[in-house]
C-alpha positions as CSV (number, residue, x, y, z in Angstrom):
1,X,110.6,45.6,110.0
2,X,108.9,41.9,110.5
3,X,105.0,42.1,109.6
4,X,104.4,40.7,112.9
5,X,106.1,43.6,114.2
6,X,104.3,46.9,112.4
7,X,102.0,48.9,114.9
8,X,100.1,52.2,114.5
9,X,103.0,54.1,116.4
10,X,104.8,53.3,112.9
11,X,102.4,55.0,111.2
12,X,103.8,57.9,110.5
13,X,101.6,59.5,106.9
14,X,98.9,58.5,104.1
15,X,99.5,59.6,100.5
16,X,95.9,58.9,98.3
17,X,96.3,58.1,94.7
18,X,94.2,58.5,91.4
19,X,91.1,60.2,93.1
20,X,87.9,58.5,91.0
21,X,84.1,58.8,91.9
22,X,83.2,56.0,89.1
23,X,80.3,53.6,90.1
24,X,81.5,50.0,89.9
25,X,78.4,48.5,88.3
26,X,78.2,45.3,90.0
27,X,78.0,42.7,87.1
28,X,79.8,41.8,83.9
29,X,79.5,43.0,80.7
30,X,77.4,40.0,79.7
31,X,75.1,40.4,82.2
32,X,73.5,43.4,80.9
33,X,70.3,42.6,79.4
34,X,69.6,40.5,82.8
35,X,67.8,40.9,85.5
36,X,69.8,40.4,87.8
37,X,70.1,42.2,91.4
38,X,73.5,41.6,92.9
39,X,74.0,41.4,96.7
40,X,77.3,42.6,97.8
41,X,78.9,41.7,101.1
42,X,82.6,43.4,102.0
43,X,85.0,41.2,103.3
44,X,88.4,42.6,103.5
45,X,87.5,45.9,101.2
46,X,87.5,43.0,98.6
47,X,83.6,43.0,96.2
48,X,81.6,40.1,96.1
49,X,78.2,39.9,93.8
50,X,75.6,37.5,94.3
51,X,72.6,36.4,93.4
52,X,69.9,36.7,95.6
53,X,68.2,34.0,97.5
54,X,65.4,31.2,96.5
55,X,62.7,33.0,97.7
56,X,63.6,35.9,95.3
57,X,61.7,35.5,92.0
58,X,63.8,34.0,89.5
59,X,65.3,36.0,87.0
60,X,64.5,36.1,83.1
61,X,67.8,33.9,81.7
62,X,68.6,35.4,78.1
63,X,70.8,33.9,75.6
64,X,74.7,35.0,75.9
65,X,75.9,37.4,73.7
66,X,78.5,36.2,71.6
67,X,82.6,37.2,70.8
68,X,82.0,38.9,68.0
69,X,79.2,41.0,70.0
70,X,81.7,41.6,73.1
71,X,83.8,43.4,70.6
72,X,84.1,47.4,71.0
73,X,82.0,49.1,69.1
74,X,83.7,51.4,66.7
75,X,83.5,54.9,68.5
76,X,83.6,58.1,66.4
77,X,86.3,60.1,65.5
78,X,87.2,62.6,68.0
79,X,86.5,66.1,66.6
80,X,88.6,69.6,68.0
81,X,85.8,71.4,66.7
82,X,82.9,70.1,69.2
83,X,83.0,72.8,71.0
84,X,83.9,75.2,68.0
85,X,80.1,76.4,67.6
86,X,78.6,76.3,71.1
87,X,78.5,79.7,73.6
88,X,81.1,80.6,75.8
89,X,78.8,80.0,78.7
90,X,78.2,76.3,78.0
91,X,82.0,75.8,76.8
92,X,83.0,77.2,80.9
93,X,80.3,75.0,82.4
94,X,81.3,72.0,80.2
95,X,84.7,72.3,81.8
96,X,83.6,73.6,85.2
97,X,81.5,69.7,84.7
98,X,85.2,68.1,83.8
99,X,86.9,69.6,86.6
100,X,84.7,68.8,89.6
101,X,84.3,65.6,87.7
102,X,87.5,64.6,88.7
103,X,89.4,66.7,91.6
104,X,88.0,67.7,95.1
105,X,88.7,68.7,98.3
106,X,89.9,65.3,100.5
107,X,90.5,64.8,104.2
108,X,90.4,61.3,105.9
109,X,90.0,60.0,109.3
110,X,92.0,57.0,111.6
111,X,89.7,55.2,113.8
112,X,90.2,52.3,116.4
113,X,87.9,49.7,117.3
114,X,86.5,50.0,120.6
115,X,87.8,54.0,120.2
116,X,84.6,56.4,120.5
117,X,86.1,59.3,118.3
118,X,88.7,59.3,115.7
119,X,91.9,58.6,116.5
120,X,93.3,61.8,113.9
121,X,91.4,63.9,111.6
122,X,94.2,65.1,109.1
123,X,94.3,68.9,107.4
124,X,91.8,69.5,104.4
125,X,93.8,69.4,100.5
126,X,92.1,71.4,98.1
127,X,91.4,70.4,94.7
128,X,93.5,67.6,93.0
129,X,93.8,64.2,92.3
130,X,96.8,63.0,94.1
131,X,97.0,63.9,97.7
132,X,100.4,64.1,100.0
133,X,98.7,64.5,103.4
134,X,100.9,65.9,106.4
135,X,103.3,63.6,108.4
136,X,101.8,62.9,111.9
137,X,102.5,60.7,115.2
138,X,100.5,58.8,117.2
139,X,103.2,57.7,119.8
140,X,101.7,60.3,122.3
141,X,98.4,58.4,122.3
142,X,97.3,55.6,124.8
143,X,98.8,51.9,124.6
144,X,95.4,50.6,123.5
145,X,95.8,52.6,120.0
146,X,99.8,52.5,119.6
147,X,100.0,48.6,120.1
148,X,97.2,48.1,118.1
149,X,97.9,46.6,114.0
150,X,94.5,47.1,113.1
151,X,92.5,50.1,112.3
152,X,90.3,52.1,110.1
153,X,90.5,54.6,107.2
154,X,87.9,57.1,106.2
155,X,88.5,59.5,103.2
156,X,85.9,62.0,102.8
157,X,85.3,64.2,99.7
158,X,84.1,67.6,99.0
159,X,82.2,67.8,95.9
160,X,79.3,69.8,94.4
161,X,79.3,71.9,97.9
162,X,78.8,69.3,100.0
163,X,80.7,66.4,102.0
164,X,80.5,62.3,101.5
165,X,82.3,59.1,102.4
166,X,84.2,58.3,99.3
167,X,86.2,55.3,101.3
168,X,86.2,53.3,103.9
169,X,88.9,50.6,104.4
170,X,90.3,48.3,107.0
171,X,93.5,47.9,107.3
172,X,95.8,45.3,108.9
173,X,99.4,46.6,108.8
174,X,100.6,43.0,109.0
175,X,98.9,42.5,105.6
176,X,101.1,45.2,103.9
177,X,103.1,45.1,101.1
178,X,106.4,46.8,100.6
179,X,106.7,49.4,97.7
180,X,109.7,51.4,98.8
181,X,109.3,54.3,96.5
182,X,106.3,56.2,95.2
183,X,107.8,56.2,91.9
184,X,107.2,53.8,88.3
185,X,103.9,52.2,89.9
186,X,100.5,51.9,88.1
187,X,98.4,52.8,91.0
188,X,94.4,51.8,91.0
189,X,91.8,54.2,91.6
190,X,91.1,55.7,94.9
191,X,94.6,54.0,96.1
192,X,95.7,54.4,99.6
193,X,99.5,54.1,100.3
194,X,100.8,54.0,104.1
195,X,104.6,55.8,104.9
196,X,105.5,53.7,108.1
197,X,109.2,54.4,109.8
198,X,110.6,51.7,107.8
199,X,109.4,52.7,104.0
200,X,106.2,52.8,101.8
201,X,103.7,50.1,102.1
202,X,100.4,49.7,100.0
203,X,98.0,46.6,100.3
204,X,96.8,46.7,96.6
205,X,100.0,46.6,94.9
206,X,102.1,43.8,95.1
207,X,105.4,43.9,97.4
208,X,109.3,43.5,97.1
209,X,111.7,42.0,99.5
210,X,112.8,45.1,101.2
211,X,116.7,46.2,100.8
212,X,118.5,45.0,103.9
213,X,119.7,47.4,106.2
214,X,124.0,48.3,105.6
215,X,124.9,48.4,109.1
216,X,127.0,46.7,111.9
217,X,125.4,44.0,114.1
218,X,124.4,45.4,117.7
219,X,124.5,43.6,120.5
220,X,119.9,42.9,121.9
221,X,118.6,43.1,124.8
222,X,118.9,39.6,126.6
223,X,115.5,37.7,127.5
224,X,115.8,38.6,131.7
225,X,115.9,41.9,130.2
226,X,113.0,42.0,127.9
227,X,111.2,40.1,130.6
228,X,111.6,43.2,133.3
229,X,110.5,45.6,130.5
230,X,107.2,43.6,130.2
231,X,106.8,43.2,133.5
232,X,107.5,47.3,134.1
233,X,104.9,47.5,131.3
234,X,102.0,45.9,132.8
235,X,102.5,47.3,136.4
236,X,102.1,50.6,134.6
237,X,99.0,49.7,132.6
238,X,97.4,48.7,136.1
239,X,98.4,51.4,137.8
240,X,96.9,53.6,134.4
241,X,93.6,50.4,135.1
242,X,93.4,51.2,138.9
243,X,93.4,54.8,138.2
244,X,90.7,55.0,135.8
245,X,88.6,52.4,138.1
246,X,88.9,54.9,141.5
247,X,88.0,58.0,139.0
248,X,85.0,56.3,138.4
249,X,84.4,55.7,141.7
250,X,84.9,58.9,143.0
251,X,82.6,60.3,140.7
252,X,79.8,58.1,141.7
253,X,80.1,58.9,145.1
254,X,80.0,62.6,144.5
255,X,76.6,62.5,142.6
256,X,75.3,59.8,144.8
257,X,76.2,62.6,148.2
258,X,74.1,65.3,148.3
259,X,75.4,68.8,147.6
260,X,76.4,71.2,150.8
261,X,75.7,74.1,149.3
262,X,76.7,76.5,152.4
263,X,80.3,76.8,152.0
264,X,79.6,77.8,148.6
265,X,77.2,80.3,149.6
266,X,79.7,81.6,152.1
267,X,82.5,82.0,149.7
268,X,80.2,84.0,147.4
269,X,79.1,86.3,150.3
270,X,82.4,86.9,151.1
271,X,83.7,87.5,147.9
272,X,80.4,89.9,147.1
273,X,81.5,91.3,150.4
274,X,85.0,92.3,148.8
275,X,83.5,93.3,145.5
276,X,81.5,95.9,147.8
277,X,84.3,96.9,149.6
278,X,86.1,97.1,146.0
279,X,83.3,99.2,144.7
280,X,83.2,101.9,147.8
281,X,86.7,102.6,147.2
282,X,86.2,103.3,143.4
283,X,82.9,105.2,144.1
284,X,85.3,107.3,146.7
285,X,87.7,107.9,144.1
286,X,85.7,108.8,141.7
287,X,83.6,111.4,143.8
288,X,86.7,113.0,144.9
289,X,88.4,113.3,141.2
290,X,84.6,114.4,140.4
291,X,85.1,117.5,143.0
292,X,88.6,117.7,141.4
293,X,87.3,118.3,137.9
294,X,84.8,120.8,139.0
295,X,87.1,122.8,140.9
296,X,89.2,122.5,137.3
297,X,86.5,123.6,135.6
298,X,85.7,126.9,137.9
299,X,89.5,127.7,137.5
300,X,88.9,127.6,134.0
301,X,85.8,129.9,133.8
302,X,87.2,132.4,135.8
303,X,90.7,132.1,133.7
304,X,88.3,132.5,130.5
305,X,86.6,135.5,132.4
306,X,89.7,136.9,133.2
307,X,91.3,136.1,129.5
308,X,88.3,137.5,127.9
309,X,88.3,140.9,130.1
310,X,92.1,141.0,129.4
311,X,91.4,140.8,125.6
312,X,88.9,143.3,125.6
313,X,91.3,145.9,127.3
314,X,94.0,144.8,124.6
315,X,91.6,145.1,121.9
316,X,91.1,148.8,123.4
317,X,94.5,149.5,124.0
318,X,94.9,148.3,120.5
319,X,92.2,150.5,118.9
320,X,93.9,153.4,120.8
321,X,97.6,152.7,119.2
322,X,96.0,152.5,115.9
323,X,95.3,156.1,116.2
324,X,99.2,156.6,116.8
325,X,100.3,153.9,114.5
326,X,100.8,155.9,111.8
327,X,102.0,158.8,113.7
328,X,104.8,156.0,115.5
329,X,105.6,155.3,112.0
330,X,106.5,158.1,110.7
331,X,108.1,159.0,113.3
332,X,110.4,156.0,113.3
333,X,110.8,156.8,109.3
334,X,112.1,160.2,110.1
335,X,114.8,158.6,113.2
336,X,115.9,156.4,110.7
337,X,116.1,159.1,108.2
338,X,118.1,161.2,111.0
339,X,120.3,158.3,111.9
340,X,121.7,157.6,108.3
341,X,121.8,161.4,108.1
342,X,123.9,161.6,111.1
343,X,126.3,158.2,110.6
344,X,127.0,160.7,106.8
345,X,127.8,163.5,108.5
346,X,129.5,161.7,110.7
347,X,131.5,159.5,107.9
348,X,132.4,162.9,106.5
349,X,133.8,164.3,110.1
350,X,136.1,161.4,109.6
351,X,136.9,161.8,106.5
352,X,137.8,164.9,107.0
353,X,139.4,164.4,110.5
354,X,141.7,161.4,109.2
355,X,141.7,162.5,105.6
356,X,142.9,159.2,103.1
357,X,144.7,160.0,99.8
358,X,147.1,158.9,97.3
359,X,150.9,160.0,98.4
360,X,152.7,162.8,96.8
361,X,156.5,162.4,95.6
362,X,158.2,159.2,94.8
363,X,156.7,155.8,96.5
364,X,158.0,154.3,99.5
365,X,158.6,150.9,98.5
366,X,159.8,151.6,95.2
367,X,162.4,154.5,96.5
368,X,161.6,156.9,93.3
369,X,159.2,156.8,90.4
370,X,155.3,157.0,90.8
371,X,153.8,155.5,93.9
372,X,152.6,151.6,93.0
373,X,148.6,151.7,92.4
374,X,146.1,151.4,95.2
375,X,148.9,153.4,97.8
376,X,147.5,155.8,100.4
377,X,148.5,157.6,103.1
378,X,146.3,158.8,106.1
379,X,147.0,162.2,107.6
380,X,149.9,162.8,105.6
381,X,151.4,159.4,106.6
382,X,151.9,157.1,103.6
383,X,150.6,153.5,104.5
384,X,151.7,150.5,102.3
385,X,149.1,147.5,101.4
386,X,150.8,145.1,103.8
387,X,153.7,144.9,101.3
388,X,156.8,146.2,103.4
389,X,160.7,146.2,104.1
390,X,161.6,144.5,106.8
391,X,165.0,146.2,106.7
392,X,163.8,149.7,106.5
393,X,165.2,152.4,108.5
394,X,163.7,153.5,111.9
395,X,162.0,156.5,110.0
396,X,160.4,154.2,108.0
397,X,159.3,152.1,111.5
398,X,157.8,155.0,113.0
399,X,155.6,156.4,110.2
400,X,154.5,152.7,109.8
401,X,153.2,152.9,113.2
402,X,151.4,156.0,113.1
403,X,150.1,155.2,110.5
404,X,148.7,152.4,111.5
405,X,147.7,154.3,115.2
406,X,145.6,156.5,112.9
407,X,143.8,153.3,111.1
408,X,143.6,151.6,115.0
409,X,142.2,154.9,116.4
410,X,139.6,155.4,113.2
411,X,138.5,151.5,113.6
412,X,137.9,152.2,116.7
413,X,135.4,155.0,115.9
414,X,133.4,153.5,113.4
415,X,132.6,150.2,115.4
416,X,130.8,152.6,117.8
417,X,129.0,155.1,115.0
418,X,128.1,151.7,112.7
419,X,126.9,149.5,115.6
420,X,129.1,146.3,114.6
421,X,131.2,145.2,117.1
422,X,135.1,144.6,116.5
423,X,135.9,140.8,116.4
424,X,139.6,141.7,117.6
425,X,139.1,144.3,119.9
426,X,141.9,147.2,119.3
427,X,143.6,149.6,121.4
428,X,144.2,152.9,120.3
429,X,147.1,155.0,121.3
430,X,149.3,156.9,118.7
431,X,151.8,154.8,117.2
432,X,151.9,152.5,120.1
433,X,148.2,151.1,119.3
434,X,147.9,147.2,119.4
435,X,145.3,144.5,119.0
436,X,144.0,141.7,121.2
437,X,142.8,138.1,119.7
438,X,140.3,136.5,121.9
439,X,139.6,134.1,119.7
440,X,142.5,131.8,118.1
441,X,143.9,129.0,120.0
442,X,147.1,130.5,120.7
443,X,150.3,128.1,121.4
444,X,150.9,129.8,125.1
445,X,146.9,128.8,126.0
446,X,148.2,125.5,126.8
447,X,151.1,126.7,129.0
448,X,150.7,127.2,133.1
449,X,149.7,130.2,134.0
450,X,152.8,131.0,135.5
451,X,154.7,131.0,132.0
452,X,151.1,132.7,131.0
453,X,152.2,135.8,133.0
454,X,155.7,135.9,132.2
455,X,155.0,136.0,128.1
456,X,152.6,138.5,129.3
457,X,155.0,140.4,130.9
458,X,157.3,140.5,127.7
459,X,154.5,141.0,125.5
460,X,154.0,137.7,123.9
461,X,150.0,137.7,125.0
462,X,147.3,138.0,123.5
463,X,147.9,141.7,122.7
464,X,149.4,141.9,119.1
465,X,151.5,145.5,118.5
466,X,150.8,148.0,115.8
467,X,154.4,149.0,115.6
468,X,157.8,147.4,115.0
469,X,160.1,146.3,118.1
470,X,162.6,144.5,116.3
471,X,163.6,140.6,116.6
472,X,161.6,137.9,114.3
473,X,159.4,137.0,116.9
474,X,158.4,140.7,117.4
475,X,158.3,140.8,113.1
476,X,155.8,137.7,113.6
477,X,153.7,139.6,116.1
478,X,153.6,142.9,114.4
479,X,152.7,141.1,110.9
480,X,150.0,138.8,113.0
481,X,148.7,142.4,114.3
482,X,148.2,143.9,110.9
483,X,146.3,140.9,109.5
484,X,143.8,141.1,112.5
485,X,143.6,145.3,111.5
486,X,142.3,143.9,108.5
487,X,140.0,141.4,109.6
488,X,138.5,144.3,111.6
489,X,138.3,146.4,108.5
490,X,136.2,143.8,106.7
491,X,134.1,143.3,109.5
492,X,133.4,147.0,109.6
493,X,132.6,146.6,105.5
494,X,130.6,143.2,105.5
495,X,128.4,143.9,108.6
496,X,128.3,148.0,108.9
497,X,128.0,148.6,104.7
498,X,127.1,145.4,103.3
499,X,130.6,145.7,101.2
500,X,132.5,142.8,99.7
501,X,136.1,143.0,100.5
502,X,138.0,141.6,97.4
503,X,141.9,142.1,99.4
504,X,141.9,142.6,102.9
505,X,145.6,143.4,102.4
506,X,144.9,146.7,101.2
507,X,143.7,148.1,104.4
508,X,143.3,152.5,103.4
509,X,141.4,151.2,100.4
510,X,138.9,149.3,102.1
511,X,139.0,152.0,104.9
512,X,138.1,154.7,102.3
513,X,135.8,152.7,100.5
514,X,133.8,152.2,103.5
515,X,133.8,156.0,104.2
516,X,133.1,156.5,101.0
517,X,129.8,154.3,100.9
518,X,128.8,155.5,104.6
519,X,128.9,159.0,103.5
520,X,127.5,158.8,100.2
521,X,123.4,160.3,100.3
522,X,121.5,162.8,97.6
523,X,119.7,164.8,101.1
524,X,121.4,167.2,102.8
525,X,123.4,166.1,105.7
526,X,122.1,167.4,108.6
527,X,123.7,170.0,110.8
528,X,125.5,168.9,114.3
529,X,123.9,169.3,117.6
530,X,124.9,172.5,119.9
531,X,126.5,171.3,123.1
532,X,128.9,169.0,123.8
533,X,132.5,168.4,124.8
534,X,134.1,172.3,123.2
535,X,137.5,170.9,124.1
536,X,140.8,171.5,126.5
537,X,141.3,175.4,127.2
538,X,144.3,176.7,128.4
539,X,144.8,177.3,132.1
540,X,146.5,180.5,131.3
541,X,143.1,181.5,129.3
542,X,141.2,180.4,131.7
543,X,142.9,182.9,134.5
544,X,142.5,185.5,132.0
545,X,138.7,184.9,131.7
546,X,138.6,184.9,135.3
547,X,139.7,188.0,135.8
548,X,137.8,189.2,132.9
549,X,134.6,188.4,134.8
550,X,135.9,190.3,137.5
551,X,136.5,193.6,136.2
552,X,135.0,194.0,132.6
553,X,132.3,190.8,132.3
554,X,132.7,189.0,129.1
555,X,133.9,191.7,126.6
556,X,137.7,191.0,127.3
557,X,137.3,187.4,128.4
558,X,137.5,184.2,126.7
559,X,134.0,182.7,128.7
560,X,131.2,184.5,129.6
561,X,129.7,184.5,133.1
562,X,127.5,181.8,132.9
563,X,130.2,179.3,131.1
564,X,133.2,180.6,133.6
565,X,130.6,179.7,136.3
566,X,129.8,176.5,135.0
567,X,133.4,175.5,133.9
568,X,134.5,176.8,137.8
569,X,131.5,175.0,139.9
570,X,129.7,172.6,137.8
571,X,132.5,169.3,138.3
572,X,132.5,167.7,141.9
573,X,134.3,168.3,144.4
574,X,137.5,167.0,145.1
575,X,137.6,165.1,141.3
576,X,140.5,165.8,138.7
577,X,138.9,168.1,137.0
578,X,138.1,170.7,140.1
579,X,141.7,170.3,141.3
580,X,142.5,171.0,137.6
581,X,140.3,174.1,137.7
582,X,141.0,174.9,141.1
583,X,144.9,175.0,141.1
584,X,145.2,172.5,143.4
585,X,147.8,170.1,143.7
586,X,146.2,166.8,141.7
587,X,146.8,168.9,138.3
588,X,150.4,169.0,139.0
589,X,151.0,165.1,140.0
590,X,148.9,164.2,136.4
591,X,151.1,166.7,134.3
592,X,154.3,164.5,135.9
593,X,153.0,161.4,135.7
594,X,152.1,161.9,131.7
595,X,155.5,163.8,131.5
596,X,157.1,160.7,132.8
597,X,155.4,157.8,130.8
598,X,156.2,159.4,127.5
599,X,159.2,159.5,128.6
600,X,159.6,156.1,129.1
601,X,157.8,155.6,125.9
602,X,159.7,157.3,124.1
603,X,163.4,156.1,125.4
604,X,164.5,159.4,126.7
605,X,165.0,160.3,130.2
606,X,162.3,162.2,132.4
607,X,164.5,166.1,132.2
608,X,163.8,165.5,128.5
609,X,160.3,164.9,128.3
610,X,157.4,167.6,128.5
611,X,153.8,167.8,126.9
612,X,153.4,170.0,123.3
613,X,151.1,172.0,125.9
614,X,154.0,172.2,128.9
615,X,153.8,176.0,129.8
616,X,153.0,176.0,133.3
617,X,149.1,176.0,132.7
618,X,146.7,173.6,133.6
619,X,143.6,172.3,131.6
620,X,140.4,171.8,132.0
621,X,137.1,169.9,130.5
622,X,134.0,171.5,130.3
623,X,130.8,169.4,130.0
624,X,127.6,172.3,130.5
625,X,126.9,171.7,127.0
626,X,126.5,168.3,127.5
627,X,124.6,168.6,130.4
628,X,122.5,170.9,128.5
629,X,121.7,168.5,125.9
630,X,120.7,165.5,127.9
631,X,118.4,168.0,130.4
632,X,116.7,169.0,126.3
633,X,116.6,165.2,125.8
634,X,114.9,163.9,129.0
């Protein structure tokens, strides 16, 4: 960039260099017996001494000193023990002196002639020597200050807790010299270097042809052009003129006219007006959220009221139960006592009733020889551990299903007397019990219902058989409906006993382990309850008892008068068991019905079938003892 060129838009940072606050003395070294007083007058930041005037007294002239005088005085030798033998307190201040002796906090200041305020104030560096100030641009400001070359710097210095002028310098940017780099310079003290869009510059430090630029050569702007531009330039600058000149008279004429001060006055009415308006509103509001919270706060006293009074009947009813606490106590001691008593002798009823125990003779799956360990049979019915062959005989088929009817029907007792729920619900009925899985995603849940129905039908389901049909798919289902047996079994052990099932394949041990545990107790079991369900009685009994009443009372008859009353007239009329007592017809339609189903069962044809009770009687259920017991119980 041409020196004639450089303005202050250009100007685009400051760097200050070798920070000093030495006192230049004003005279040479000679001069220093003399009385002299210099006068110093800056011209172009450059120090001039003079003497004073003629009408100052003349000074007293001395005799120069001479070379060998000017020489330096020898100067003794530096010692590292100066400071060796002082207190700590003098050896921080010494160096506190050193430090603040040297660095301080710097800031500096541009200023334009003709400018009122600074034209920038840069950011404040703390403590150093050598100071980078921040980058800055002063193309936003006014052409007055952008076109300008000339200007003013002001550095400013913290030191000793308080602020002073350290420099101030004019600078003409057409008076620079080019350094280029900061780098390999011998900079004086208190040196001010200027970073314009072109490269370094420095006024103290003599210059270097700058490098010229490696470019291609651009076509300029032709002199009509440049011509236009200035022309643009200065209709803008009046414009910015004639502006300034009608704010200035626009402000005069305002403060010469004299203030109308009633539209003012209105606005602020009208505005207190709505401010008043504003206010009524709120007051409104809050009065009615005021009547709110009261009425909130009566619902809350009487709710107190009413809590408290409630409280005090609880604590009453509470001091009353305390007197039958201990009594409810015990009392719920001795049920549980009675329950556990009564799930023993219950256990043992079953035990008894279905009775589990090792086989006698030869085994079933070995053919002769000992039975293998861990074999049982329930009620006389020898039941293998899941281990069993397919190919067996149809004897072997049938006392694996009644066996297994006996394990269904007992199952199915013990859910009820322990309280725990089967997960696969069974279905007792002789050796045609089955099971029913509810809970597996079975292959036919995804078919139509339709095909749903017909699998149904043919008893592919969701009802497993107990017993063996023949066909693989029926061997599937058969071995799928022993597994969920035992799944049931272990439920009944986990959940009724607390038991831990080691082989859920062997299905009478775990059965008998569990009766075992359920019935095991040091008290006496307790004894049954009179009443109940005494059973099916022969019609033919029955008539006899009937005419017993009649002619001798109850010496010759099976019931006595109360109990052939009760078993005559007790059931409703027109139900199964009146008809049964009765003679009427409905007794005969059930015996033919049953007579025909096991018939079907059973694969023989409905001359062959009859009921192991078939004599022409009829039966009967007799519930007074029942009765009785729930009429003790209420």
């Amino acid at each position: 960039m041409l020196p004639q060129n450089r303005r202050l838009r250009h100007l685009q940072g400051i760097y200050l260099r070798n920070l000093s606050f030495s006192v230049n003395r004003g005279r040479t070294i000679d001069d220093l017996d003399a009385d002299l007083k210099p006068n110093t007058n800056n011209s172009n930041n450059n120090k001039q001494f003079e003497v004073q005037g003629d009408d100052a007294p003349a000074p007293l002239l001395h005799q120069s000193q001479s070379s060998e005088s000017l020489r330096p005085r020898q100067k003794g030798r530096r010692r590292s023990t100066n400071l060796a033998n002082i207190s700590p307190v003098t050896r921080q201040k010494r160096l506190e002196y050193a430090v603040e002796g040297r660095a301080a906090d710097v800031f500096f200041s541009l200023h334009c002639e003709g400018v009122e305020y600074p034209v920038y104030i840069s950011e404040v560096c703390e403590r150093a020597m050598n100071f980078n100030f921040q980058f800055f641009d002063l193309s936003e400001l006014g052409p007055f200050v952008t076109r300008s070359s000339v200007f003013t710097v002001k550095v400013w210095a913290k030191r000793w807790h308080a602020w002073s002028l350290l420099l101030e310098q004019h600078v003409d940017l057409r008076s620079l010299n080019y350094l280029g780099t900061l780098r390999n310079h011998q900079f004086p003290p208190n040196c001010l270097v200027f970073h314009l869009a072109d490269g370094i510059y420095c006024l103290e430090l003599s210059g270097k042809r700058p490098e010229p630029k490696q470019g291609p050569v651009l076509p300029t702007s032709s002199y009509n052009a440049l011509m236009k531009l200035s022309n643009l330039d200065n209709s803008i600058q009046d414009a910015l003129a004639t502006r300034e000149t009608l704010t200035a008279q626009i402000n005069e004429i305002l403060e010469r006219t004299p203030s109308n001060s009633v539209p003012q006055v209105q606005e602020s009415a009208l505005l207190a007006s709505k401010y008043l308006s504003s206010q009524r509103r709120i007051l409104k509001a809050a009065e009615a959220r005021r009547a709110e919270l009261q009425a909130s706060i009566g619902n809350r006293r009487k709710a107190i009221r009413d809590g408290r009074e409630a409280q005090s009947r609880a604590e009453a009813e509470v001091q009353h139960a305390q007197s039958k606490l201990s009594a409810a106590r015990a009392q719920l001691v001795a049920t549980r006592e009675g329950i556990r008593g009564q799930r023993r002798r219950i256990c043992e009823d079953l035990a008894a009733i279905f009775p589990i125990a090792p086989p006698r003779g030869r085994g079933p799956a070995t053919g002769s020889g000992a039975p293998p360990p861990l074999s049982f049979g329930i009620c006389g019915v020898a039941l293998p551990n899941t281990d069993y062959d397919p190919a067996s005989s149809s004897a072997a088929e049938d006392s694996l299903s009644a066996a297994l009817g006996y394990v269904a029907q007992l199952t199915d007792l013990l859910q009820y007397y322990l309280c725990v729920p089967l997960p696969y619900p069974v279905t007792p009925f002789g050796s045609r019990s089955s099971v029913r899985d509810d809970i597996s995603l079975l292959p036919e849940a995804a078919l139509p219902k339709q095909q749903q129905q017909k699998q149904q039908g043919l008893g592919q389901g969701r009802d497993f058989p107990l017993f063996l049909r023949g066909g693989a798919p029926a061997q599937y289902r058969f071995d799928y409906a022993w597994f969920l047996l035992n799944k049931d079994i272990e439920a009944l052990c986990v959940a009724g006993a607390g038991l831990k099932v080691v082989d859920i394949r062997h299905t009478l041990p775990n059965l008998k382990y569990l009766l075992y545990v359920c019935s095991a107790g040091t008290a006496e079991v307790p004894e049954r309850r009179r009443g109940g369900v005494r059973g099916l009685l022969w019609a033919g009994r029955m008539r006899k008892s009937r005419a017993g009443i009649g002619s001798s009372g109850s010496a010759d008859g099976f019931l006595a008068p109360d109990d052939a009353g009760s078993a005559a007239g007790s059931s409703r009329r027109g139900s199964t068991d009146s008809e049964a007592v009765g003679g009427g017809g409905g007794g005969a339609r059930l015996q033919e019905q049953l007579r025909l189903a096991l018939a079907k069962e059973n694969g023989h044809g409905a001359d062959a079938a009859g009921l192991p009770f078939d004599e022409g009687t009829r039966l009967t259920l007799r519930t007074k003892g029942l009765r009785e017991d729930v009429g003790a119980h209420a």
